[in-house]
Each structure stands twice: as structure tokens, then as C-alpha cells.
C-alpha distance (Angstrom), angle and dihedral (degrees) to the residues before:
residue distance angle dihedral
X1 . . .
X2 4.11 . .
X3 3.69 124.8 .
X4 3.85 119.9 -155.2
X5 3.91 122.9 -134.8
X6 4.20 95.3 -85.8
X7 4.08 85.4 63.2
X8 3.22 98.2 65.3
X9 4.04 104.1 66.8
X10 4.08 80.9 51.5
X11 3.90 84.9 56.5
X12 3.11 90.1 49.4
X13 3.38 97.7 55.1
X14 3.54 94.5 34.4
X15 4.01 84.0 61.5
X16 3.83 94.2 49.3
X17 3.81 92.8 51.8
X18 3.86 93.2 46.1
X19 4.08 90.4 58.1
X20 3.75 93.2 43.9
X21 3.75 87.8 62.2
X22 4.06 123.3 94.2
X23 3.91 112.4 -96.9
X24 3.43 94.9 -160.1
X25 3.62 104.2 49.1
X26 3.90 117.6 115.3
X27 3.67 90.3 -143.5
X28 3.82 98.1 51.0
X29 3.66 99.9 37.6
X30 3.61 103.7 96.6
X31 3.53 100.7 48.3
X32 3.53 106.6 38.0
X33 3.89 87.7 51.5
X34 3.81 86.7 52.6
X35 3.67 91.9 44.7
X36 4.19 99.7 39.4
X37 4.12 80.5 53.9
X38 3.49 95.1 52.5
X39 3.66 89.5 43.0
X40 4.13 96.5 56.3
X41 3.74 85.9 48.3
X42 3.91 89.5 57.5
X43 4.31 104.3 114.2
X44 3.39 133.8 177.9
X45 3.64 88.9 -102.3
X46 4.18 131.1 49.8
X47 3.45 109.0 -173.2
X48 3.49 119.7 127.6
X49 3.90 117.7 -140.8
X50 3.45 102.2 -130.6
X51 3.39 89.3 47.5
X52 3.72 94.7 56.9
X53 3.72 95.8 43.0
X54 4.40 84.8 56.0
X55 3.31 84.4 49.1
X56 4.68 100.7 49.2
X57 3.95 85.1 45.4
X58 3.73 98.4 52.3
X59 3.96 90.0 44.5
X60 4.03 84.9 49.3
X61 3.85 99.5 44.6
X62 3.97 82.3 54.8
X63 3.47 86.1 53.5
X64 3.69 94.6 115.5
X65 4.26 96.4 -142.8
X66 3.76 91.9 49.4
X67 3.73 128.4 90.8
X68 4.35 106.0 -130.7
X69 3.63 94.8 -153.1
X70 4.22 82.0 59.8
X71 3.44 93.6 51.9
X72 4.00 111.7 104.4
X73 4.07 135.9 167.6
X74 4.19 88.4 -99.7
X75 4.36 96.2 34.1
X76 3.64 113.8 154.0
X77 3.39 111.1 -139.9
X78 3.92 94.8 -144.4
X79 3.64 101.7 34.5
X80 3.92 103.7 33.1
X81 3.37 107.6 22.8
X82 4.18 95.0 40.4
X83 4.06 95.2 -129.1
X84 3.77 128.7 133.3
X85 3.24 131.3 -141.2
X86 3.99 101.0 -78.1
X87 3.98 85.5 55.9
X88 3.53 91.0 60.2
X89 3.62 90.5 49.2
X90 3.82 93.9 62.7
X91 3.73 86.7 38.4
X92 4.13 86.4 62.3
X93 3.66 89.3 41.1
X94 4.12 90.1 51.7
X95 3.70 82.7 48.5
X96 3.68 96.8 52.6
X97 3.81 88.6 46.7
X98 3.69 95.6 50.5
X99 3.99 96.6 43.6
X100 3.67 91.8 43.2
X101 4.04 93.3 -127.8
X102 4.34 133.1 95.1
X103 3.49 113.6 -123.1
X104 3.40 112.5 -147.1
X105 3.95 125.3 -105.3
X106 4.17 92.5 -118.7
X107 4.45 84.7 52.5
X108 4.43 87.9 39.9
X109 3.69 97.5 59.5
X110 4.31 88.3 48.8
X111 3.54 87.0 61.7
X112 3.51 118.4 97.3
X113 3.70 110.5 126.4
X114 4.09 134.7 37.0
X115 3.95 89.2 -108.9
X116 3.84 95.9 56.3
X117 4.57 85.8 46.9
X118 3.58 92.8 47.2
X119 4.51 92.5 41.6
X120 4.31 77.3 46.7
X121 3.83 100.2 48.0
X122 3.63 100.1 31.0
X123 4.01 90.1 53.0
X124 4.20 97.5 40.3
X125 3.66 110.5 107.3
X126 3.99 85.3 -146.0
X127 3.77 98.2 62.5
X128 3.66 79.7 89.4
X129 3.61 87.6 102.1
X130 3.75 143.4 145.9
X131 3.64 93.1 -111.8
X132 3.93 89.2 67.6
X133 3.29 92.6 34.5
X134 3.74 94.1 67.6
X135 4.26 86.1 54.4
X136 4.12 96.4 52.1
X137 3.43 114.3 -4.9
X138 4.22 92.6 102.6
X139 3.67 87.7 52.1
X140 3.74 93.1 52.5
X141 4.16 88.1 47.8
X142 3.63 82.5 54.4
X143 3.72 97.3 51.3
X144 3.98 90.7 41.1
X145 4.39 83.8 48.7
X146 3.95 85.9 51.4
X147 3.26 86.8 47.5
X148 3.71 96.0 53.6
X149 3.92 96.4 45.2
X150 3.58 86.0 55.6
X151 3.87 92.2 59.7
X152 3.54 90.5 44.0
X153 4.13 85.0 58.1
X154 3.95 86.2 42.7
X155 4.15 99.9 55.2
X156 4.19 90.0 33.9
X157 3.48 109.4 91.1
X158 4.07 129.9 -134.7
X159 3.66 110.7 -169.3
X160 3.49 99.4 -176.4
X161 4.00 132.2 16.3
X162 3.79 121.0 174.4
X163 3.53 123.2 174.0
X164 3.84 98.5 156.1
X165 3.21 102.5 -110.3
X166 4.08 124.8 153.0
X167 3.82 106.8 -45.7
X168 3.62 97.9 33.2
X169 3.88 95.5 128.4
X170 3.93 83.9 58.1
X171 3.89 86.1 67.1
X172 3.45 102.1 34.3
X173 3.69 130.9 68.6
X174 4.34 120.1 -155.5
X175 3.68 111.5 -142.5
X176 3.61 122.7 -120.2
X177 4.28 87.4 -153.3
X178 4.13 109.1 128.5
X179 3.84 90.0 10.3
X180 3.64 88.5 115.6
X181 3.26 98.3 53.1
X182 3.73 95.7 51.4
X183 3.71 95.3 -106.5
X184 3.74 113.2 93.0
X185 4.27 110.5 111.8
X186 3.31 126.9 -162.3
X187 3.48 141.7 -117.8
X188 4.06 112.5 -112.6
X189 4.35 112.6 -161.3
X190 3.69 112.4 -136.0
X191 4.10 138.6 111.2
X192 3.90 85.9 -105.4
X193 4.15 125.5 -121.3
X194 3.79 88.9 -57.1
X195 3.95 128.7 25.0
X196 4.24 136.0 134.2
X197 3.95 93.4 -110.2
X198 3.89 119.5 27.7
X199 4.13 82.6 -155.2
X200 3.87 82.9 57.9
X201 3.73 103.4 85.6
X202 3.90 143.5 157.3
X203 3.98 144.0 180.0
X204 3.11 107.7 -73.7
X205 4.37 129.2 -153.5
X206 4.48 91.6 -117.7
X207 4.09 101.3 172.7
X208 4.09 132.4 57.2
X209 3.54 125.9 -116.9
X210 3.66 93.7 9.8
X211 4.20 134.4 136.0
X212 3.66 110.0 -128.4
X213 4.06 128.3 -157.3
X214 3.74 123.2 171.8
X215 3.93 121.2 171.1
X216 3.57 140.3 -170.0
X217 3.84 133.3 176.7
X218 3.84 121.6 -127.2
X219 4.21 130.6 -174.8
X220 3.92 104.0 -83.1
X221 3.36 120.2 -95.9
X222 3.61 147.8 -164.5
X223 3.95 132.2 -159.2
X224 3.58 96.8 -155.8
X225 3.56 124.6 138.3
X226 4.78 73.9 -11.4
X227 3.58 128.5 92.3
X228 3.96 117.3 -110.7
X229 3.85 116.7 -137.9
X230 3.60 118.0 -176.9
X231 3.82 114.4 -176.3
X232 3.83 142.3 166.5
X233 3.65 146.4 123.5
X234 3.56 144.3 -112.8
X235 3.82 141.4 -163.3
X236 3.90 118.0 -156.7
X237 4.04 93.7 -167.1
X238 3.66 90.5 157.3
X239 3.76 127.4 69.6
X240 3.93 89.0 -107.3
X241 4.07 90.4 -174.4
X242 3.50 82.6 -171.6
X243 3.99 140.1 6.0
X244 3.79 139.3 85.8
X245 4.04 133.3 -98.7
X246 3.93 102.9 -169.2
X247 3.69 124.4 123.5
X248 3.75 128.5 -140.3
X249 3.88 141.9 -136.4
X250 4.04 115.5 -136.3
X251 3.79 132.7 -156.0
X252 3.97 136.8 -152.8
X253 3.96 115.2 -16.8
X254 3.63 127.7 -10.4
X255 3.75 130.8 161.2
X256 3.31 98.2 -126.0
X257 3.95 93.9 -156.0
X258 4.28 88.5 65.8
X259 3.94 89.7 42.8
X260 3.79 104.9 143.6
X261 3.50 154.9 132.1
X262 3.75 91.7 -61.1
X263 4.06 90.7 51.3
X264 3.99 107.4 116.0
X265 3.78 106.4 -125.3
X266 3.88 124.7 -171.0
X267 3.94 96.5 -146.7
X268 4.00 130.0 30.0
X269 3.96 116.6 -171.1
X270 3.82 136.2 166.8
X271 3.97 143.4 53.3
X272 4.29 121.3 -50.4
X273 3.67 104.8 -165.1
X274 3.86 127.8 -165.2
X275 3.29 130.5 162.5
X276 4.10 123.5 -38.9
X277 3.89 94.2 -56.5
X278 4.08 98.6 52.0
X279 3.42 117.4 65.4
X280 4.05 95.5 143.4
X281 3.74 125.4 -177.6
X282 4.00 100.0 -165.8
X283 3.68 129.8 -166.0
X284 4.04 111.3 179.2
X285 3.26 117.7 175.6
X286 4.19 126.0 -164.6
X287 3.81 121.3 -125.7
X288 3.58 128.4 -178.0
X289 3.97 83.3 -28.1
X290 3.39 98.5 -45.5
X291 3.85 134.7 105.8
X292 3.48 128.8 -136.1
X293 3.79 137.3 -177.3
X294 3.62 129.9 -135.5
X295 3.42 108.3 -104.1
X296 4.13 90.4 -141.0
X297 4.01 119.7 97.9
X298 3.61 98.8 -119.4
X299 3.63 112.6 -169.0
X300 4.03 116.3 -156.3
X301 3.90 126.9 -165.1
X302 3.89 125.8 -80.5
X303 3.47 104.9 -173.9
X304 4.11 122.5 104.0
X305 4.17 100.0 -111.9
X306 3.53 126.4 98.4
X307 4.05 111.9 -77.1
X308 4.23 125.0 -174.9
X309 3.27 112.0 -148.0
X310 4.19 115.0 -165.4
X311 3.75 135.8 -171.1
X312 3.79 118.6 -157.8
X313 4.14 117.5 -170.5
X314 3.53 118.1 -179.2
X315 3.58 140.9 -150.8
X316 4.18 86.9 -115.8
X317 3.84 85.3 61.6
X318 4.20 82.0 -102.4
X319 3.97 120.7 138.4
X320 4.03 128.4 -179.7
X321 3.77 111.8 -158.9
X322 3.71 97.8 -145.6
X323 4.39 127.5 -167.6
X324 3.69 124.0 -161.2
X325 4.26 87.6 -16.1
X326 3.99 86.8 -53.6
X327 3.86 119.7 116.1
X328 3.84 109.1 -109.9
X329 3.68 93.8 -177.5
X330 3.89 138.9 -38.9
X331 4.22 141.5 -158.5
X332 3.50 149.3 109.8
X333 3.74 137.7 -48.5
X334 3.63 95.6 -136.4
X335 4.00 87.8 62.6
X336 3.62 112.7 24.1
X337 3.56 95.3 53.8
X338 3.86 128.9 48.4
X339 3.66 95.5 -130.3
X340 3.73 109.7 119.7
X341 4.06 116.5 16.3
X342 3.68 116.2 -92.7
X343 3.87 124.9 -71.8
X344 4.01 87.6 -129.5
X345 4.07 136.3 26.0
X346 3.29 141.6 -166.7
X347 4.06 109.2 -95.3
X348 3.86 92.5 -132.2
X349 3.62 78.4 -172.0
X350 4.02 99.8 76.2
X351 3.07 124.9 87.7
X352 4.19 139.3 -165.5
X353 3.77 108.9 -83.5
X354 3.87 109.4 -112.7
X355 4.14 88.8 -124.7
X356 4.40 94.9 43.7
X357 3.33 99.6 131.1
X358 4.29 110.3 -147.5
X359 3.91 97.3 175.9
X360 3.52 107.2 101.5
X361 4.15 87.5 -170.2
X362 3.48 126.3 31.9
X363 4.21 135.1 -173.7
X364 3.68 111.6 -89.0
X365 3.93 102.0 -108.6
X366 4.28 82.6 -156.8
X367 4.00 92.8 52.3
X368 4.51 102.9 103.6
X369 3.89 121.9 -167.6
X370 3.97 108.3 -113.9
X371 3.54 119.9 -99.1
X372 4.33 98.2 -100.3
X373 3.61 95.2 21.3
X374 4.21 97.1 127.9
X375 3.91 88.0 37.3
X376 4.34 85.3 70.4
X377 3.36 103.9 105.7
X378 4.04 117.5 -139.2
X379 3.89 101.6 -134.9
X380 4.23 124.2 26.7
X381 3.85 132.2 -178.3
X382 3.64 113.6 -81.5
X383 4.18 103.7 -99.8
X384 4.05 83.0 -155.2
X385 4.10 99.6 54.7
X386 3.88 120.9 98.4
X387 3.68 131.6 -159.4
X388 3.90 108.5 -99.2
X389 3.72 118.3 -111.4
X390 3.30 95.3 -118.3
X391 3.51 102.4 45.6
X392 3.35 118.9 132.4
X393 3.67 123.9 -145.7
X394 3.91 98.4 -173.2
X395 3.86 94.2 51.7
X396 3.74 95.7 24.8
X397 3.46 110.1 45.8
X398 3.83 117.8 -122.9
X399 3.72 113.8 -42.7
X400 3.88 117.3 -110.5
X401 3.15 131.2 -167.6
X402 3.82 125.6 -109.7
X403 3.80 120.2 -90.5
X404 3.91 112.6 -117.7
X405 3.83 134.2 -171.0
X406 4.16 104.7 -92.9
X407 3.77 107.4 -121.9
X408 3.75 88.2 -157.5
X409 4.07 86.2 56.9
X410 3.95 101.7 97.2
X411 4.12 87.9 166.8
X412 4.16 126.1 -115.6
X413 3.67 106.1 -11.1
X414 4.07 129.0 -109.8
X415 3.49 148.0 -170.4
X416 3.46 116.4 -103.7
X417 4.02 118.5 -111.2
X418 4.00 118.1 -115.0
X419 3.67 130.4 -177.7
X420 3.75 106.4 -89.3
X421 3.60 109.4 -124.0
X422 3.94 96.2 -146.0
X423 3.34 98.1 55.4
X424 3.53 116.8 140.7
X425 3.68 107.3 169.6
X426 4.10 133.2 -103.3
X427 4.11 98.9 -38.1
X428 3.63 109.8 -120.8
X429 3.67 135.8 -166.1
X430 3.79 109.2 -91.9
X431 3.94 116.8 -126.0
X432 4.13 115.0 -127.9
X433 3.49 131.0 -175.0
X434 4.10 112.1 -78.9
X435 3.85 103.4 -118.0
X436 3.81 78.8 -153.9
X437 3.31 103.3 69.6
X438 3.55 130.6 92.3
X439 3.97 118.6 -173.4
X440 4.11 119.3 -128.8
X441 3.09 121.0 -159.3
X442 3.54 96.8 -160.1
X443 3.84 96.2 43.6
X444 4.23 81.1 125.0
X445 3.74 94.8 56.9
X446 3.54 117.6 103.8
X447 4.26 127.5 -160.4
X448 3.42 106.8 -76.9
X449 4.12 91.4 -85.5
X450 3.98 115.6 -127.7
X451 3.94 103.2 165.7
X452 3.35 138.9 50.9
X453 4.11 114.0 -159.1
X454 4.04 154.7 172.7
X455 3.36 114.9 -139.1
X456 3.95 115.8 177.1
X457 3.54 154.6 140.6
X458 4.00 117.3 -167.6
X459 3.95 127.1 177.8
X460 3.83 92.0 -131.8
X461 3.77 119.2 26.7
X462 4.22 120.5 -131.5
X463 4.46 100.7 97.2
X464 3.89 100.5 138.2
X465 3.41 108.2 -152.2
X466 4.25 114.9 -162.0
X467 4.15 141.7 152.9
X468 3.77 103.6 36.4
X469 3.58 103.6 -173.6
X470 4.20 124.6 -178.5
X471 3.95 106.0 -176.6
X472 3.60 148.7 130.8
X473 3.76 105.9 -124.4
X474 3.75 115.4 75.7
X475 3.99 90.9 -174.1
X476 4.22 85.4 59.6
X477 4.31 89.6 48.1
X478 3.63 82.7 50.1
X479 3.62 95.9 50.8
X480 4.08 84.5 46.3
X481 4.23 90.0 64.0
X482 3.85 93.9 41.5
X483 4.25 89.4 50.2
X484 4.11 81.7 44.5
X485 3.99 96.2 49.3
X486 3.57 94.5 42.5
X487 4.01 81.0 90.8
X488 4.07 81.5 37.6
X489 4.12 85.5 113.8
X490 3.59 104.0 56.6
X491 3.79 102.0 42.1
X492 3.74 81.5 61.4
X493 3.78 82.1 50.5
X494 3.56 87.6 49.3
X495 3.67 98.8 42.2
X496 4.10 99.7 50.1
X497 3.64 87.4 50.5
X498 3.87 94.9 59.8
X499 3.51 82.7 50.1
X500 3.11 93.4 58.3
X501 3.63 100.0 47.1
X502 3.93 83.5 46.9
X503 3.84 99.4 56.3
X504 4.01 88.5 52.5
X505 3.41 92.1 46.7
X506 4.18 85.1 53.3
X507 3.58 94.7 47.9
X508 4.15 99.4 45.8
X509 3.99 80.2 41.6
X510 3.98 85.8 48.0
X511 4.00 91.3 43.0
X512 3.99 91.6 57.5
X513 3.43 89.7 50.3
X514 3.82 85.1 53.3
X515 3.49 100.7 51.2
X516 4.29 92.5 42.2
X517 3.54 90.5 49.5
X518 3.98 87.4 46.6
X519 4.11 91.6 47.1
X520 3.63 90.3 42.6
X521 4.09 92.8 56.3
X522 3.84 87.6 46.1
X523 3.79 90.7 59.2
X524 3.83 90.8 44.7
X525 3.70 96.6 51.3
X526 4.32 84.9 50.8
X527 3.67 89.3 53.5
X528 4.16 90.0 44.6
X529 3.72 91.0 51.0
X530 3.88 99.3 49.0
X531 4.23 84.0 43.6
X532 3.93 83.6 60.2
X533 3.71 100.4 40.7
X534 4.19 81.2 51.2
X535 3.44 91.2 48.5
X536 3.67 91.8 52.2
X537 3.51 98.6 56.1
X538 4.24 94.0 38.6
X539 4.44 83.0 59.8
X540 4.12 91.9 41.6
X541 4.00 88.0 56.4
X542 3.70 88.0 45.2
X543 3.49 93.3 47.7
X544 4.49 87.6 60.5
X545 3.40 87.9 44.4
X546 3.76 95.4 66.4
X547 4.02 90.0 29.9
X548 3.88 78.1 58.7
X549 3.82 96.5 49.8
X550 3.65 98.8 46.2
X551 4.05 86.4 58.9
């Protein structure tokens, strides 16, 4: 590997950023040790031996006095190769063309064999040349870039990561809310019927008409002067007809075992389906103890794959409400939600000056009616007609010519429009500062959060809930979806096949109920027709009973 002469500031900085970072942090260990290694190992020069010595033989076997299939790691020019001492001249000068450096005359005359030119040029701080850099200096920059996105990773923070893996039940905490009552579910761990990894799994929603709450504790944190993310996914694989899948944020104490509905939470996120007309992607946010929703219609996904659903809140008091890595929607906390009063207002006060002009055209006050203009007459006789042969004037009257439209006639006469020089526009109410308002600074900072939790109730049980993720780092929750949806392709696999198997278990269920229904109506009609043939003979004996009575 070389590096050419614009690497080395990145090194540099590369080196400073690598000591800056923690050495005793769990979450930077690995990669700063890698990187500090690499670092100490940094020299003036890159070349890599073997490299080099490649390099020397293929410039000698082009060499065009030598035989290649003589040519060797340890040739002598002179006594292997047959060439005397103004060969090895241009051989040096082919060398100093090729590695982009002159080798002095005192270093020339010492070279007499490949092994001493590759021991020369491999150990020569100025092989660090633009000749090699042009062969591996963008692969360096790409190790050095690596390099740099791993320290980003290293000083970004995650504060809490679950993807369910063994030990989740140490970390999380199943609420004993509704239990009472009979109407607590539970949360079942599996991948679900259909996912991209069947190692991959998640809690998973496993009873009907049930509330849900599921805790678990994190290290407090703060968002101040940080940016929040808030990520994870869910898969609706039943038909939920109605419930929600969102995840909250916590604050202070709670007792994790009577987490419920009624729990205060700082921070709401995720989809609340019902029906075909909800399909809700909230985002509540807590201030001063009070919730409020944004005021955007955020529509979430209703289909039964795998979605991420992520919340970014910024130090600016900006979010971006993000879905599968794709931008959902994006703004500002000081418009989107109704938590302090609006910068600007209306000033209900103004009013529409008397002289604002709104015409945009006007009648031209210098445009006249011509002299004759009302005297046109709308309709005259057709100059082209004729009087019929055959008309006749004593028992048809005099003949007259037909009435046509007048091409002169342009109808009742008006002034001409102009562009109205004092037009301003349509007058609008001018905005003014609210005297209401008073800026925070800090309208973005959240409670310090302490808990992570699901709280839910769903119609029909099934929501798998998986990858909770509480960081910093929005590039590292994006990289979190992409590892995730590597596997996107075969849960679709997965999930069209159980479909599959689902509508033919419909239609043979639906076929049955076909051929019931069918043997059913066959024994009712048997039953009808030995009710008529009853019937029949009940009204025949009635009929001799009233022959009888008549007699």
C-alpha cells in the first residue's frame, strides 16, 4: 500500500482524532485500538516490499537485452543477466522513471542485482512518489475514510440497543397493568410466521383483544445541546382491525411492573391502526407535563412486512420522521406542534387602505364610443340571396330577402381594459410579532429519558415488535435498517408464500361451507315437500267434512 503527499494531512488528522477518543470506553475499544495501531505503524514511506520487488522485475524483463525467463528475485545484472555496466545504467534510469524518484549516482553504481534495487527502493523515504501514488493511493484514502467512519461510530453514542437476542427478559420488565381484570396479554419471542433471518427475532403481541405493556430501564439521558434518535420496527402480520404499534419514551421513576396506559411518558412514536380510515403515524411530544400532537397527518404503513420507523430531534428544535431510511416528513417544533404560541399573528387590527387598489386592469378612461356605433344594426338582408323564380308576388307578398347576422355588429359597446397602474395586489392581513410569545431555547429538550416501553392494546394479537435503538447518530440507525433489509428479499419470499398457503386454506375452508350449505338446502327442500304432501291430504279431509255437512 503507498500513500501520495495529499494523504498525509488526512493521517494526520486521522491520528489526532484517534487520541482524542476515550480508551476506556466499551464502545470505542475495538476500533480505536485497531486504528491507534495502524496509526503508530504510519512511516514516512508505504511501499510494500513485495510490491516493489514485482514491480524491479517487470521493469527488468522489459529490459530489451535481457532474457525474462533469466530474470530471478537475486539476478546479477553482470553475471546472470549478461549486461555491462552501461545496461545497468539505463536499467537505474528505467527504475527512476517507473518509481517516479532519481537515485543518486553514489546509490546507482551499488546496484547490480534486482535484490540490492528492490532493498534501495523499498527502504528510500522518497519512493513516496506520485508515480505510485497513481497505483494505490485511492485505496489507501479509502482505508483512511473507513477509518474515519469508524471513529465517527466510536465518539457517537447509542444508549440503548435491543435486538432481542438471548437475555432479553433480563432487560425488560412485563407489566402486571390489566392483569386483574383478566385482560393483560403477553408478549411471545420469536421472528414471527415470515421474517429475513429465523435467528432474527422479536416480542411479539400473542393474544386478541388484549392491552399490552412491556418495560425496560436504560442509562439516563439527556438530548441537550445532542440529537435524539428514536428507532425501531414493527411487523403487523395479523389483521389487527384495530390497535396501536408505537413505542414510548419515559421520565423520572416508574414501577415498571404497573406501567400502563395511565403512565406519563415524555415521547410517543409509531403507527395506531383502526379500521380502513386510521392508519396514524403519531409523534407526541411532553412539555412542561403536557402532551401534544403534531399537528401533521402522518400516514404509517399497513401492509404485513417488516417497516422501521425513526424519529430524529435536533438541537435546532428540527425532527425528520423517517420510514424504511426514506423521509416521511420533516420541520420545526416551533410550528408543527402547538406548544408555545406562534412567533407571528395576524394584526386583526389592520385594515385595507381606503386608496389599495385590487384591479389588476382597469377601463381606459381615454377609450370614446364611435360616432354611429348604436345605429349598427344586429341582423341585415343577405346581399347574396335572390328572389325565387317562382315566387309569386300576388299570392306571396313581396319577396324579401333573408335576415343575416351583421358582420359589422360587434354587440353593446365597451371600454377597453388597461393595466391599472395602482395596482398593488389582493390586500392581505399583515403578520406582527405575537406579544404572547416567549422564545425557549430549550423547547427541543426532553426529561432526562430513563425507560424505554410498549404500551398497546390491539383487537387481534400478532404486532412483532424488534430493533429498539436510542442513539445519537442518525447515519449509525441508518446503517441498523440497511444491515436489517439485507434479508428484506426473502421475508417477502417468506411472506407471499404464507399467503399463499392462506388463500387455499380460505377457499377449501370456503368450499365446505359450499357443499354444507348445499346438503343442508337439500334436506330442507325434503322436509318442505313432505310438509306439502301433508298439507294436501289435511285440506282433502276437510274438504269431506264440509261435503258431509252440507248433506
Amino acid at each position: 500500500m503507498a500513500a501520495s503527499r495529499n494523504t498525509l494531512p488526512l493521517i494526520k488528522y486521522l491520528r489526532v482524532r484517534v487520541d482524542a477518543l476515550p480508551r476506556n470506553s466499551p464502545l470505542t475499544l475495538a476500533p480505536t485500538v485497531f486504528l491507534r495501531r495502524f496509526c503508530e505503524e504510519v512511516r514516512g514511506s508505504f511501499l510494500d516490499k513485495s510490491e516493489v520487488a514485482d514491480r524491479v522485475i517487470s521493469c527488468v524483463k522489459n529490459f530489451q537485452k535481457v532474457d525474462p525467463a533469466k530474470v530471478t528475485p537475486n539476478a546479477h545484472f553482470q553475471n546472470d543477466l549478461g549486461l555491462d555496466s552501461l545496461d545497468a545504467v539505463e536499467i537505474v534510469m528505467a527504475l527512476e522513471e517507473e518509481f517516479g524518484f532519481e537515485i543518486p549516482d553514489n546509490e546507482a553504481d551499488k546496484i547490480n542485482s534486482i535484490k540490492h534495487a528492490v532493498d534501495f527502493i523499498a527502504s528510500h523515504p522518497q519512493a513516496n512518489s506520485d508515480k505510485m501514488a497513481e497505483n494505490s493511493s485511492t485505496e489507501l484514502n479509502k482505508f483512511l475514510f473507513f477509518c474515519l467512519l469508524l471513529i465517527q461510530v466510536a465518539v457517537s453514542e447509542i444508549i440503548f440497543e435491543e435486538r432481542f437476542e438471548d437475555g432479553w427478559r433480563n432487560r425488560w420488565v412485563k407489566s402486571d397493568w390489566k392483569s386483574s381484570e383478566g385482560k393483560a396479554g403477553s408478549f411471545k419471542h420469536t421472528a414471527g410466521q415470515w421474517h429475513g433471518d429465523p435467528d432474527d427475532k422479536g416480542i411479539q403481541t400473542s393474544s386478541d383483544a388484549k392491552h399490552f405493556a412491556i418495560s425496560a430501564k436504560i442509562p439516563e439521558f439527556t438530548n441537550k445541546n445532542r440529537t435524539l434518535v428514536l428507532q425501531y420496527s414493527v411487523r403487523f402480520e395479523q389483521e389487527i382491525e384495530c390497535g396501536g404499534g408505537y413505542i414510548k419514551l419515559l421520565s423520572g421513576f416508574v414501577n415498571q411492573k404497573k406501567f400502563g396506559g395511565d403512565t406519563p411518558y415524555i415521547l410517543m412514536f409509531g403507527p395506531d391502526l383502526c379500521g380502513t380510515d386510521t392508519k396514524k403515524l403519531h409523534v407526541i411530544l411532553s412539555y412542561h407535563g403536557q402532551n401534544y400532537p403534531i399537528k401533521k397527518d402522518l400516514q404509517s404503513e399497513t401492509d404485513k412486512l417488516t417497516h422501521f420507523y425513526t424519529f430524529i430531534l435536533r438541537p435546532d428544535a428540527t425532527y425528520s420522521v423517517l420510514v424504511d431510511n426514506r423521509e416521511r416528513d420533516s420541520g420545526s417544533m416551533y410550528t408543527d406542534w402547538d406548544i408555545l404560541p406562534p412567533r407571528k399573528i395576524k394584526d386583526v387590527k389592520a385594515k385595507k387602505p381606503a386608496d389599495w387598489e385590487e384591479k389588476e386592469y382597469i377601463e381606459d378612461p381615454d377609450d370614446f364610443k364611435p360616432e354611429g356605433y348604436d345605429s349598427i344594426p344586429r341582423q341585415i338582408p343577405d346581399p347574396n340571396a335572390k328572389e325565387p323564380e317562382n315566387w309569386d308576388e300576388e299570392a306571396d307578398g313581396k319577396w324579401k330577402p333573408p335576415q343575416i347576422p351583421n358582420p359589422a355588429y360587434k354587440g353593446p359597446w365597451k371600454r377597453k381594459k388597461i393595466k391599472n397602474p395602482n395596482y398593488k395586489g389582493k390586500w392581505k392581513t399583515p403578520w406582527i410579532d405575537n406579544p404572547e410569545f416567549i422564545d425557549d431555547p430549550d423547547l427541543y429538550v426532553l426529561k432526562p429519558i430513563q425507560y424505554v416501553g410498549i404500551e398497546v392494546w390491539q383487537v387481534k394479537g400478532g404486532s412483532v415488535f424488534d430493533n429498539v435503538l436510542i442513539c445519537d447518530d442518525p447515519d449509525y440507525a441508518k446503517q441498523v435498517v440497511e444491515e436489517v433489509f439485507a434479508n428484506r428479499e426473502i421475508e417477502k419470499e417468506g411472506f407471499e408464500e404464507a399467503e399463499k398457503v392462506r388463500k387455499a386454506r380460505e377457499e377449501e375452508e370456503a368450499q365446505r361451507a359450499r357443499e354444507e350449505g348445499e346438503r343442508r338446502r337439500k334436506e330442507r327442500g325434503h322436509d318442505r315437500r313432505y310438509r306439502d304432501r301433508y298439507r294436501d291430504r289435511y285440506r282433502r279431509h276437510r274438504h269431506y267434512d264440509d261435503y258431509h255437512d252440507e248433506l
